[in-house]
NUGU-364518 format. One record per residue (C-alpha): residue number from 0; residue in three letters; x, y, z. Coordinates in Angstrom, 1 decimal. Example, Ala and Ser with C-alpha at 12.3 -4.5 7.8 and 13.67 -1.06 7.14 Angstrom:
// residues 2
ATOM   vexnu   zati        x        y        z
ATOM       0    Ala     12.3     -4.5      7.8
ATOM       1    Ser     13.7     -1.1      7.1
//
This chain:
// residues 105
ATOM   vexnu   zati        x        y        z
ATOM       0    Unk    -13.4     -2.3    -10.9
ATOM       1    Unk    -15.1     -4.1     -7.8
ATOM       2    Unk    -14.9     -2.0     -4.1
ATOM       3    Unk    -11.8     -3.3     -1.8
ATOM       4    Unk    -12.5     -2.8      1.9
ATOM       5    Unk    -10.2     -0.2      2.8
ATOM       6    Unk     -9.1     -1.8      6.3
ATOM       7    Unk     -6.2      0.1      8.1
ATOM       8    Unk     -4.1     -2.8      6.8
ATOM       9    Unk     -4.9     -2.2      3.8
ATOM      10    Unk     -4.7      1.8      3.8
ATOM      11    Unk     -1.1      1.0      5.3
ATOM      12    Unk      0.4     -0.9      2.7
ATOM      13    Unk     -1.3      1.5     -0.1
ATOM      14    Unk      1.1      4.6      1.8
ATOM      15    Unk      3.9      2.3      0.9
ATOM      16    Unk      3.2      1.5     -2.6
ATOM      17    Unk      2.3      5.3     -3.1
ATOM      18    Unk      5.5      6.2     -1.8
ATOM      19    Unk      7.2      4.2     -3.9
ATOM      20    Unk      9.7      5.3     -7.0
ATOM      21    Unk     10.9      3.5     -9.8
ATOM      22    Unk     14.8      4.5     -7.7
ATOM      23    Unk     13.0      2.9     -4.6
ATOM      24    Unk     11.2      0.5     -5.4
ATOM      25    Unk      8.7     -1.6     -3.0
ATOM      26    Unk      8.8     -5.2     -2.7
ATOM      27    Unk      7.4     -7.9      0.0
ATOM      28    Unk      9.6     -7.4      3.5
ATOM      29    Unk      9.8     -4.2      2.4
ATOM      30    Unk      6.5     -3.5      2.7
ATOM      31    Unk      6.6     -5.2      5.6
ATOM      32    Unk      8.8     -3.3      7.7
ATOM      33    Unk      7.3      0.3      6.2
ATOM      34    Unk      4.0     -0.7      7.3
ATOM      35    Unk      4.9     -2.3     10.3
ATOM      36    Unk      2.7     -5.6      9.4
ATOM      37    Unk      3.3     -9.0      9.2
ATOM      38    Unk      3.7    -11.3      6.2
ATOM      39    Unk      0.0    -13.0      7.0
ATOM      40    Unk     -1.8     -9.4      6.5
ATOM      41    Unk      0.4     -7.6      4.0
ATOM      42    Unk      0.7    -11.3      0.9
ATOM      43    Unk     -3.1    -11.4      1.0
ATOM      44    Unk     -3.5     -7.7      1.2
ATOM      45    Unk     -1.2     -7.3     -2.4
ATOM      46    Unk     -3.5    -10.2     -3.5
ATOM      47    Unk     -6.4     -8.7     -3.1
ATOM      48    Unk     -4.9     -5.1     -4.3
ATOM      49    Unk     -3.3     -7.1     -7.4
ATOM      50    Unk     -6.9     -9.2     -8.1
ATOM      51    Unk     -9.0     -5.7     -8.3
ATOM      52    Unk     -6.5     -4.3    -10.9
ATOM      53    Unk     -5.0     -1.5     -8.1
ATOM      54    Unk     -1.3     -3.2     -8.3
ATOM      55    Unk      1.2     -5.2    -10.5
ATOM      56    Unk      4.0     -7.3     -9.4
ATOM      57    Unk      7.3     -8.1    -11.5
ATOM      58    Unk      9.9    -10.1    -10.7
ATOM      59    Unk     13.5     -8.5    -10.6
ATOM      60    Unk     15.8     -8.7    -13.4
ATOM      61    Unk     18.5     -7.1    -12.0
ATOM      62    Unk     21.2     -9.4    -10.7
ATOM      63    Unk     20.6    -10.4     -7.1
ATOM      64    Unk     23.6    -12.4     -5.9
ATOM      65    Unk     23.2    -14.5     -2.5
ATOM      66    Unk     19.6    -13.9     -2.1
ATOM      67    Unk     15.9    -14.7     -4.2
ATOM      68    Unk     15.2    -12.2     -7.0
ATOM      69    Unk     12.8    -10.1     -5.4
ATOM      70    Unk      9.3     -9.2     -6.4
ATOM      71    Unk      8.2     -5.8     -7.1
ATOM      72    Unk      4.7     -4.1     -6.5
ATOM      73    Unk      3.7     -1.2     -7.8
ATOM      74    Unk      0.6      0.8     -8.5
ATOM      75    Unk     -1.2      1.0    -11.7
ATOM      76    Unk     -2.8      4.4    -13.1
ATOM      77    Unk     -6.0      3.5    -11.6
ATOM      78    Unk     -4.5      2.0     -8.4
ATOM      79    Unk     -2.5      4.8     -8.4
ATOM      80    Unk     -6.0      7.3     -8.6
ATOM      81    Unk     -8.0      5.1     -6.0
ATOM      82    Unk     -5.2      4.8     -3.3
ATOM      83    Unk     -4.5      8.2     -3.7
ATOM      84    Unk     -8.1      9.5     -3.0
ATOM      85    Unk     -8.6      6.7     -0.1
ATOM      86    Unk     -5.6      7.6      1.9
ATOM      87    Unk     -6.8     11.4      1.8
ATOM      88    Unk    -11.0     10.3      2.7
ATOM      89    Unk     -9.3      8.2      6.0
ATOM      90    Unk     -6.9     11.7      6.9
ATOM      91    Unk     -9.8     14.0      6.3
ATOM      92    Unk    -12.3     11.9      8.4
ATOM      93    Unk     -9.7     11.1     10.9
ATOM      94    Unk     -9.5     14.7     10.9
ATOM      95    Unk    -13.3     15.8     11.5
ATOM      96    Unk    -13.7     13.0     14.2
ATOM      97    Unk    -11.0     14.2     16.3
ATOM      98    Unk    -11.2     18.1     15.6
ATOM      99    Unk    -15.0     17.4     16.8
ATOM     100    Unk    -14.2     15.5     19.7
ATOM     101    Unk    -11.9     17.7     21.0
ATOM     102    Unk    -12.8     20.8     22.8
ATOM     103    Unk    -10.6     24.6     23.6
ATOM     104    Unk     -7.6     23.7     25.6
//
């Protein structure tokens, strides 16, 4: 599996997915709103996550009356495992630059 650059963008809409349940589901405005992105950054960002194996995306069965069945994105096993471990390296190095920078108040 190929490296993804690991932008802020991208670290944002992995929280999302990781949060996700199978009850709560996360699909596109969704997404959206939760990472507080636009459409522009978080479409290509699923892309990218769905091209490098991290994500899959279903279409919804259930019915869906008055609006477009939505589309569903969720981590695989290995997204799952990679997201996981990025979202903690950006909160433990977020955590060392600022504890460092920071002196006795």
């Amino acid at each position: 599996m190929a490296s993804i650059r690991l932008t802020r963008p991208t670290l944002e809409v992995l929280k999302v997915l990781l949060a996700a349940t199978d009850d709560d589901p996360a699909w596109g405005l969704k997404i959206c709103e939760e990472a507080d992105l636009g459409s522009g950054t978080v479409y290509p960002v699923l892309e990218r996550l769905t091209e490098h194996g991290w994500v899959e995306a279903r279409k919804e069965v259930a019915p869906h009356p008055g609006r477009p069945a939505r589309r569903y994105y969720e981590l695989t096993g290995a997204g799952w495992a990679s997201a996981h471990q990025a979202v903690q390296d950006r909160k433990a190095r977020r955590a060392r630059r600022f504890g460092l920078a920071g002196g006795a108040a």
